[in-house]
N, C-alpha and C positions, 0 to 999 in steps of 0.2 A: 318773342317779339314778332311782331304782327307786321307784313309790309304793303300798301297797297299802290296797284300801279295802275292809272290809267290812261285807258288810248283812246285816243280818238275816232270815231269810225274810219273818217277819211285815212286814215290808215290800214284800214283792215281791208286788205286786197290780198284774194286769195282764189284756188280754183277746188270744190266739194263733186265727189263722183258720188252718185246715188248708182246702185245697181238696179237694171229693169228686168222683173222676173214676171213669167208667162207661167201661170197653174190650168191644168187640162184634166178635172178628176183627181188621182192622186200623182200624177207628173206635175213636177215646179222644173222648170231651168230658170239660167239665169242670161235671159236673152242679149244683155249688152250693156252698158254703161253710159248715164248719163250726167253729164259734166256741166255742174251750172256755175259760172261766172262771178265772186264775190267781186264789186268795184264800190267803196266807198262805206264800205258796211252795208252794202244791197244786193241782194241775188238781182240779176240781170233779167232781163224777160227769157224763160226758157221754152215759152209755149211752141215754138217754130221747130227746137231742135230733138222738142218730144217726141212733137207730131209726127217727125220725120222717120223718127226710132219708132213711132208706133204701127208706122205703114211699112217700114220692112220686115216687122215682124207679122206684121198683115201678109206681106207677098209672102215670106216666108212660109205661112201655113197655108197656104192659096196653093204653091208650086208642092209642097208636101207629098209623096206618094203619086203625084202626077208622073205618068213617062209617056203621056202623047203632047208634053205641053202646052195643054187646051187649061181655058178658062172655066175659074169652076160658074156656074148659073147662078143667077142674081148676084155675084160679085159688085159691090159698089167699083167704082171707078173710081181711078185719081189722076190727075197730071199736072 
């Protein structure tokens, strides 16, 4: 016997971690965790909280090996 149940989106609220992984050759880490918002059966806009995760792992590699903590040349900017 067969049972089927359905929900409603408006019901599906919920919160999905995607992992963010950074490959360099044959190095992968796995630089951080990004957490997108389920509200209504909709992932939420995540483009803001990516970009955020994208620029520290920007600085991240920026400050890498650095120990005079200068800036590396043609570095884009952000603020």
């Amino acid at each position: 016997m067969a049972v089927r149940v359905e929900v409603p989106l408006s019901a599906v609220n919920t919160e999905v971690g995607l992992p963010i992984t950074v490959s360099l050759g044959d190095e992968t880490i796995t630089a951080g965790t990004l957490y997108l918002d389920v509200r209504n059966g909709q992932v939420e806009d995540f483009r803001k909280p990516y970009a955020d995760a994208l620029r520290e792992i920007a600085d991240a590699i920026e400050q890498a090996g650095q120990t005079d903590g200068g800036e590396v040349p043609d570095a884009a900017a952000h603020g």
